[in-house]
C-alpha positions as CSV (number, residue, x, y, z in Angstrom):
1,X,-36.4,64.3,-68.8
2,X,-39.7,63.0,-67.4
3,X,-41.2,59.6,-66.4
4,X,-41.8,58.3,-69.7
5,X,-38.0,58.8,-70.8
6,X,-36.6,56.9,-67.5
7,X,-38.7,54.3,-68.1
8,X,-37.3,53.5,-71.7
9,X,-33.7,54.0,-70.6
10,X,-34.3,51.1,-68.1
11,X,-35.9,49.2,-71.2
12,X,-32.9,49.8,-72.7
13,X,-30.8,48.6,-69.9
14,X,-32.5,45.1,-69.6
15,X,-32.4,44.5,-73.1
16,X,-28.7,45.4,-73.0
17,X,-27.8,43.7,-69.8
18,X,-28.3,40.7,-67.4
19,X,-29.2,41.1,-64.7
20,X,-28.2,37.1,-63.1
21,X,-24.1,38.6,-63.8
22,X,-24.9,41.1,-60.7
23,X,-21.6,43.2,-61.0
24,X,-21.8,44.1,-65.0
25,X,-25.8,44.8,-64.1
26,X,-24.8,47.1,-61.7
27,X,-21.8,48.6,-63.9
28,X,-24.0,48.9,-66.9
29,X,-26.8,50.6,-64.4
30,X,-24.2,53.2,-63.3
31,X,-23.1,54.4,-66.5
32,X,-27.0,54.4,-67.9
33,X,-27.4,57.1,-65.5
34,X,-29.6,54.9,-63.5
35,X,-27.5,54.8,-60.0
36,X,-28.4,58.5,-58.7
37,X,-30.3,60.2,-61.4
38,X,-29.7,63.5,-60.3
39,X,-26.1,63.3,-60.1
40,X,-24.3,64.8,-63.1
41,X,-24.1,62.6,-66.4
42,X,-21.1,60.2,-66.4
43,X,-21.3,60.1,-63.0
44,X,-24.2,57.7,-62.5
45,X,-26.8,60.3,-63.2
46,X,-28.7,62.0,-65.8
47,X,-28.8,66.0,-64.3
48,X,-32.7,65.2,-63.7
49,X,-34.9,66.0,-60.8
50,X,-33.8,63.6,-57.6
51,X,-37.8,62.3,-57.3
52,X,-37.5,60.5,-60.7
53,X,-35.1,58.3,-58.8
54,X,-38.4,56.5,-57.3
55,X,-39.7,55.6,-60.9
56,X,-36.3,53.5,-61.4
57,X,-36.1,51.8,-58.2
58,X,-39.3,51.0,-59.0
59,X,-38.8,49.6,-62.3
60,X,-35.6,47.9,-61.4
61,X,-37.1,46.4,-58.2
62,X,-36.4,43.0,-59.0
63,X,-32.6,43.6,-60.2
64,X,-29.4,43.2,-58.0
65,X,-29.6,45.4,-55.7
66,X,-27.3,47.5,-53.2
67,X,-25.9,46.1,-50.2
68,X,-27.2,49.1,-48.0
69,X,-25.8,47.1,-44.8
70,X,-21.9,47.4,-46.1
71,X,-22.0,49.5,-48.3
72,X,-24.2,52.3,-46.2
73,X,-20.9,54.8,-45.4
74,X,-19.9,55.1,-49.2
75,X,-23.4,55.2,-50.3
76,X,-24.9,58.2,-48.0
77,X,-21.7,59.6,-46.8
78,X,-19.1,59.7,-49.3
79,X,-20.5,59.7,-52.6
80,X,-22.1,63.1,-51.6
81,X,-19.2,64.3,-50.2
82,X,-17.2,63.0,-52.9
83,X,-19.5,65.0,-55.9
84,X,-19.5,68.1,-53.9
85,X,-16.0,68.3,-53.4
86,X,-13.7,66.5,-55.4
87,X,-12.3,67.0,-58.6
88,X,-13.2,65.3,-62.0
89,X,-10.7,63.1,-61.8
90,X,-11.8,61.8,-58.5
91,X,-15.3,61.8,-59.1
92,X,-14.8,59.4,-62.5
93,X,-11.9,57.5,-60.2
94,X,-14.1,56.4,-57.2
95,X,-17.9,56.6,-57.6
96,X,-18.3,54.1,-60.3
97,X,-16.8,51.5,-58.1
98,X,-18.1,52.5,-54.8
99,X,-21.8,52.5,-56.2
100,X,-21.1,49.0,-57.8
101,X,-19.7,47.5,-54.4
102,X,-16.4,46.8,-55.7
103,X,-14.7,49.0,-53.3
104,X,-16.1,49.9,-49.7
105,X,-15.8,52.9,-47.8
106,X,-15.4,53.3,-44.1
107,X,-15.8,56.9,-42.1
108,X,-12.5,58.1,-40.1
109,X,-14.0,61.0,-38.3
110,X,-14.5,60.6,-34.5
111,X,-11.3,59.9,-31.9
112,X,-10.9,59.0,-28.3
113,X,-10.4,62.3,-27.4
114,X,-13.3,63.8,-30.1
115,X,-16.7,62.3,-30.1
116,X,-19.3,64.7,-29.8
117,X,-17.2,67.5,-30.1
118,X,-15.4,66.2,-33.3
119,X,-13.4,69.8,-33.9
120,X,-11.0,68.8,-31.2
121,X,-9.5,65.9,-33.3
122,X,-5.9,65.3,-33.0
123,X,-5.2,63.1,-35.5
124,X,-2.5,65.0,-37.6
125,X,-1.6,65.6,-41.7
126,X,1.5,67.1,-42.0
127,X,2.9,67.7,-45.9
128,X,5.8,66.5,-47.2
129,X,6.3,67.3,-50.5
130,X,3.2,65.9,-53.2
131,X,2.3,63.6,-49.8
132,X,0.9,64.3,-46.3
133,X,1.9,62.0,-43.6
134,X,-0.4,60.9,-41.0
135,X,-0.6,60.4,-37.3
136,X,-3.9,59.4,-34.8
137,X,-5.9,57.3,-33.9
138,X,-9.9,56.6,-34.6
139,X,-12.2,54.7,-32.9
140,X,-16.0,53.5,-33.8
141,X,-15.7,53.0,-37.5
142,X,-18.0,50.9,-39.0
143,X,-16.9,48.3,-41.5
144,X,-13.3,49.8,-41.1
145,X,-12.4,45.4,-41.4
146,X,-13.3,44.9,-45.1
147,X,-13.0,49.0,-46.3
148,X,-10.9,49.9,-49.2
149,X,-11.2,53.6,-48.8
150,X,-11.9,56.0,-46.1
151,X,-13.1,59.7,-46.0
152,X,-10.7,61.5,-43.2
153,X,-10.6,64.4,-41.7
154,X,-7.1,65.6,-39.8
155,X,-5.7,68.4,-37.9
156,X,-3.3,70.5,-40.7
157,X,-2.4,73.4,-38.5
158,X,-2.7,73.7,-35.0
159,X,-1.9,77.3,-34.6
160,X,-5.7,78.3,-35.6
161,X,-8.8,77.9,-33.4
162,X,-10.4,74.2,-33.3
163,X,-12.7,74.6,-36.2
164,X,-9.7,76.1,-38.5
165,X,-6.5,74.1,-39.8
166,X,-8.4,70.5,-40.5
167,X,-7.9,69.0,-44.1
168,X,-10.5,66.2,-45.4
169,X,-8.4,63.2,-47.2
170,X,-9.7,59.9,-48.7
171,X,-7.4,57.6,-46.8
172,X,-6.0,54.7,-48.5
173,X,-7.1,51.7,-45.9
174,X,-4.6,49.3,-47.9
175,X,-1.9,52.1,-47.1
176,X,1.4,51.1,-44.6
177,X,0.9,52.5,-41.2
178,X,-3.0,51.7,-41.3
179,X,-3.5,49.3,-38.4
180,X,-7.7,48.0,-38.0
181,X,-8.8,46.7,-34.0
182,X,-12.5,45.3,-33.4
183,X,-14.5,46.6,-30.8
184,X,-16.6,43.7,-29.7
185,X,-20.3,45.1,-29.4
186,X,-22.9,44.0,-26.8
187,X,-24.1,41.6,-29.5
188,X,-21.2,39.9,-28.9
189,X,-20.0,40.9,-32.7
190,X,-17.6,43.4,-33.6
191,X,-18.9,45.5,-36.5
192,X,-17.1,48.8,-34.9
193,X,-13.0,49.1,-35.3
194,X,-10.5,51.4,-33.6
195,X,-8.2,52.2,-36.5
196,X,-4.4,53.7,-35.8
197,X,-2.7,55.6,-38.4
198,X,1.1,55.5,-38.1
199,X,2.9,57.3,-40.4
200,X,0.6,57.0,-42.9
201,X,1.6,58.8,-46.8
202,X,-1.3,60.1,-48.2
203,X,-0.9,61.6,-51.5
204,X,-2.7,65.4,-52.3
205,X,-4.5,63.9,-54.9
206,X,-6.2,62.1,-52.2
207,X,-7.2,65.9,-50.4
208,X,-11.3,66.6,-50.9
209,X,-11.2,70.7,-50.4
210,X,-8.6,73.0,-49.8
211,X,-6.1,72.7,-46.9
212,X,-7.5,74.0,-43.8
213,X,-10.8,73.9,-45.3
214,X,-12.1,70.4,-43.6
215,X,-14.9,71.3,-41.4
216,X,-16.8,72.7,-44.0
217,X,-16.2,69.2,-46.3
218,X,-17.2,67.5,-43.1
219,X,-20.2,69.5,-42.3
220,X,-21.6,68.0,-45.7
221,X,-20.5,64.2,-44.9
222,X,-22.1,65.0,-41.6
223,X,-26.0,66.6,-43.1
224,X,-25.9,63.3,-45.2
225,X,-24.8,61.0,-42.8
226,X,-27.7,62.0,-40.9
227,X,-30.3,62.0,-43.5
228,X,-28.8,58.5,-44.7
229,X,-29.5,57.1,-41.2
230,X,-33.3,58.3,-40.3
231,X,-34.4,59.6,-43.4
232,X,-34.2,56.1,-45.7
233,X,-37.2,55.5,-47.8
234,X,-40.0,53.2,-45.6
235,X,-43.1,51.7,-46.4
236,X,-45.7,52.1,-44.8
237,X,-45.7,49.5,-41.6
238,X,-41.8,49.3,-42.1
239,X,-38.6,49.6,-40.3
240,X,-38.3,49.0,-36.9
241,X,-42.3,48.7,-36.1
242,X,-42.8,45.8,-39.0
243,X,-41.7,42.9,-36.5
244,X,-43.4,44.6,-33.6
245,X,-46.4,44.3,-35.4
246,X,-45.4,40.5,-36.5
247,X,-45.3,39.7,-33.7
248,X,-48.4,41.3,-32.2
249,X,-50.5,39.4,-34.9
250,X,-48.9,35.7,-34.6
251,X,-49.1,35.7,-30.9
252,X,-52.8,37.1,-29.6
253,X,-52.3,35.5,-26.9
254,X,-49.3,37.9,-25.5
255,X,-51.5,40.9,-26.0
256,X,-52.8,43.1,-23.3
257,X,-54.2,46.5,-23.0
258,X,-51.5,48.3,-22.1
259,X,-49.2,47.1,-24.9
260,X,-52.2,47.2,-26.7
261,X,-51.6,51.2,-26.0
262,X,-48.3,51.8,-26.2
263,X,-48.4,50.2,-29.6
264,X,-51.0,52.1,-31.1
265,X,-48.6,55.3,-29.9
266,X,-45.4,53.9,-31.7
267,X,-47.8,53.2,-34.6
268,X,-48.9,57.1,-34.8
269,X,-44.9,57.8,-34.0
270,X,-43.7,56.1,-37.1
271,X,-46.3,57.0,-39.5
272,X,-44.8,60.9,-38.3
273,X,-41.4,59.8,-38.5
274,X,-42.1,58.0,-42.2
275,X,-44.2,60.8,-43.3
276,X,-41.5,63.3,-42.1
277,X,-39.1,61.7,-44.3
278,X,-41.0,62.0,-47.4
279,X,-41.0,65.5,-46.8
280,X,-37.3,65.7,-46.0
281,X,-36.7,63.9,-49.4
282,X,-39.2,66.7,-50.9
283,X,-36.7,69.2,-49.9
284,X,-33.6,67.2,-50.8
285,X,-35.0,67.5,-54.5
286,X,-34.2,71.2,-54.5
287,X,-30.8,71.4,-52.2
288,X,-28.0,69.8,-50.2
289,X,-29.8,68.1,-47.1
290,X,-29.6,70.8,-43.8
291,X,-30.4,70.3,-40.2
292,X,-33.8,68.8,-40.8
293,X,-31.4,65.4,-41.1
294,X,-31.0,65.7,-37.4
295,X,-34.5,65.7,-36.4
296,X,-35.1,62.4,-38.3
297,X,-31.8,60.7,-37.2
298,X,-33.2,62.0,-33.6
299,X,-36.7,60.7,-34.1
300,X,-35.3,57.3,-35.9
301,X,-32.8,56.5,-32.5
302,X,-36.3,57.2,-29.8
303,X,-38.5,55.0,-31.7
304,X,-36.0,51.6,-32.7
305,X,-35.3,51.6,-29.1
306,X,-39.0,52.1,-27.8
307,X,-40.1,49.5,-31.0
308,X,-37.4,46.9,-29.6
309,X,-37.5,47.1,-26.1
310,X,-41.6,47.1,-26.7
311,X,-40.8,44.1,-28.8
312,X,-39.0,42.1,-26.0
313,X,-41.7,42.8,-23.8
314,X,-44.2,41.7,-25.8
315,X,-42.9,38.2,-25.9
316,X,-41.0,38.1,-22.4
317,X,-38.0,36.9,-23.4
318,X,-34.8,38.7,-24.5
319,X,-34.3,35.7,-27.5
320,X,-30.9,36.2,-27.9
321,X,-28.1,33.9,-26.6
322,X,-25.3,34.2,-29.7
323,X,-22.5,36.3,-27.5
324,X,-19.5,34.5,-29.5
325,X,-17.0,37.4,-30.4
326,X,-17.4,37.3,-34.2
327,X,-16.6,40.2,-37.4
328,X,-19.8,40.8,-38.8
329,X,-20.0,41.0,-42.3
330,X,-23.4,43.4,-42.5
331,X,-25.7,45.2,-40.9
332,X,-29.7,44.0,-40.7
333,X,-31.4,45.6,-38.1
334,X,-34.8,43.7,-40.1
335,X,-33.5,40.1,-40.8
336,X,-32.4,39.3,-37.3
337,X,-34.0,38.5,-34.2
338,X,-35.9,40.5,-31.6
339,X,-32.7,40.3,-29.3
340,X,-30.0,41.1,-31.8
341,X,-32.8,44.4,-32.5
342,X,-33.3,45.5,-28.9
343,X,-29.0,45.2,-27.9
344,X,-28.1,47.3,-31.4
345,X,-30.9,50.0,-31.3
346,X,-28.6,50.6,-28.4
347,X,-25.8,52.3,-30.5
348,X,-28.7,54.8,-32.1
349,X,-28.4,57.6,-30.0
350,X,-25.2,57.9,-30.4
351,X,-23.4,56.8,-34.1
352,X,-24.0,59.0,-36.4
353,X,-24.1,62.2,-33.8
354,X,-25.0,61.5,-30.3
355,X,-28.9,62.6,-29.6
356,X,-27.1,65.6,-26.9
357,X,-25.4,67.1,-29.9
358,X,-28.4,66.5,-32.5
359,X,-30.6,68.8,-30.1
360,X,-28.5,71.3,-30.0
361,X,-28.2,71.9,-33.7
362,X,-32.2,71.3,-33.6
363,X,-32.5,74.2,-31.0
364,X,-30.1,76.2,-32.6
365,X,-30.5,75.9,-36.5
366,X,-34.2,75.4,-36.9
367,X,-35.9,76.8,-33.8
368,X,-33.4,79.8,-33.9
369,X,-32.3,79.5,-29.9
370,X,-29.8,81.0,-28.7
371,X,-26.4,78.9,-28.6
372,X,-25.0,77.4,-25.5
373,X,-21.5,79.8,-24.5
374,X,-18.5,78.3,-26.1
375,X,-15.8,79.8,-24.9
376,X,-13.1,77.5,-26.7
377,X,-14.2,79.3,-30.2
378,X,-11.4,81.4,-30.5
379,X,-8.7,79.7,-29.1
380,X,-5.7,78.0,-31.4
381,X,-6.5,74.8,-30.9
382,X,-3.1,74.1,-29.5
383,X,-3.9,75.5,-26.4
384,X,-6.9,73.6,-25.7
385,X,-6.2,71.9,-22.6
386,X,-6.5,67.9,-23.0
């Protein structure tokens, strides 16, 4: 299929379709093939080369569009993980509606006691017949508030070394035993959630991957995750540095030479970064994303925080004086103000894999270092002392 054949399936869409009822738009987009064009056909795709997605978000630019902000974890996280791993019948069960924004997903992966190193979570599955009960708790899950689903990953045996004995679930966030918390953020709002799962039934038809087999399924939530975060499409002048740069225009009189200087840097920074993630998208046409994803979720935490604090120094005032404790209902690190975009850039070096562990998987899986001694590799993770 080429260029010429998306463009008349679109055709055929908006003669078909309206696009002022947003949710049969967006249904009627999804089973055109038009939601991720190289996914398989009947799954929101066409089978056809990933760069031909640019010719329909092009040609559908003034259409409903995606709520990125909410529905971000579904969307790059477990959609992916969803077509690599599940079965038919979950494929055709949850990726129409989480594409559509009818359901929302959440992530259950990291824990108190399991952050960076995320193979010593506790959080346990045991079986019970057809269902798996659950027990743990998770903390720093985004959107966990207004989620219908979660992807989960749980400790299945503990008898095997840390890495062994997990199991990767779609958790059911309406299920008994699912109890949400907010974590008030230095914003004042609380888009994070500690979530406790107490006795929790899960049925197996909610498993993604064999028992056991979990941190592979997560490595692949993980890879996307990361390309999902610093590798999103941006125009040029976009992201982070397009209200710097506002800024710098509307108010001459703020400028001076050194910010003058450190601008021009961050300028030259995010036309790399940008530029980098074109290529990264490049590869992505021909393979499953690999540790290239952490480079460019590296890069994109260093420059929002450089961009924002340079921001608030630019105009000498922090701008920000909403602290009341408040669920927030999306995520716009573009449409708010200068403040709200300093305090968040904050959480960048550390959701979505803290910058310490995205260095090490630099140094180790593209520059081919050697890797720092673990001696914990081997050990059932039972005896791990905690």
């Amino acid at each position: 299929m080429n260029e010429k054949e998306i463009k008349e399936r679109v055709d055929a869409l908006l003669g078909a379709s309206d696009p002022k009822n947003r949710l049969e738009f967006l249904r009627a987009r999804f089973d055109a093939g038009l939601a991720w064009v190289w996914f398989p056909e009947g799954l929101g795709g066409l089978g056809v080369s990933r760069d031909l997605q640019q010719v329909v978000e092009r040609e559908l630019a003034d259409t409903p569009q995606l709520n990125t902000g909410v529905q971000g974890i579904g969307l790059g996280m477990a959609a992916p993980t969803v077509l690599a791993f599940g079965t038919e019948e979950q494929r055709r069960r949850f990726l129409r509606p989480l594409w559509t924004g009818e359901e929302i997903w959440c992530q259950l992966f990291s824990e108190p006691g399991a952050g960076s190193d995320l193979a010593t979570l506790a959080t346990r599955a045991v079986r019970d017949g057809d269902e798996w009960v659950v027990d743990g708790q998770k903390v720093w899950t985004s959107g966990a508030h207004h989620a219908r689903w979660a992807i989960l990953v749980t400790r299945t045996d503990p008898d095997v070394p840390k890495h062994r004995g997990m199991t990767y679930f779609i958790c059911d966030m309406h299920a008994p035993g699912v109890e949400v918390r907010p974590l008030r953020q230095i914003t004042g709002e609380a888009e994070f959630n500690e979530v406790f799962l107490t006795g929790v039934r899960l049925s197996d038809d909610l498993r993604l991957g064999e028992v056991g087999d979990g941190w592979r399924v997560a490595q692949t939530t993980l890879m996307n995750e990361r390309v999902a975060i610093g590798g999103a499409p941006v125009r040029r002048g976009g992201g982070m540095i397009g209200p710097v740069l506002d800024t710098w225009r509307e108010h001459p009189e703020l400028r001076t030479h050194d910010l003058h200087q450190r601008l021009l840097s961050l300028w030259v920074e995010a036309e790399v970064t940008r530029l980098s993630g074109v290529r990264l998208r490049e590869q992505l046409v021909a393979g499953h994303p690999g540790p290239e994803g952490s480079g460019m979720k590296l890069s994109f935490a260093k420059l929002n925080q450089e961009l924002s604090g340079l921001d608030i120094e630019l105009r000498r005032e922090l701008g920000y004086d909403d602290w009341t404790f408040r669920r927030s209902e999306d995520l716009d690190f573009y449409g708010r103000g200068a403040g709200y975009r300093y305090l968040r850039a904050k959480g960048n070096s550390i959701e979505g894999g803290t910058s310490e562990i995205l260095r090490n998987i630099i140094s180790e899986r593209v520059l081919g270092l050697p890797s720092e001694p673990r001696v914990d590799k081997d050990v059932p993770w039972k005896d791990l002392p905690r």
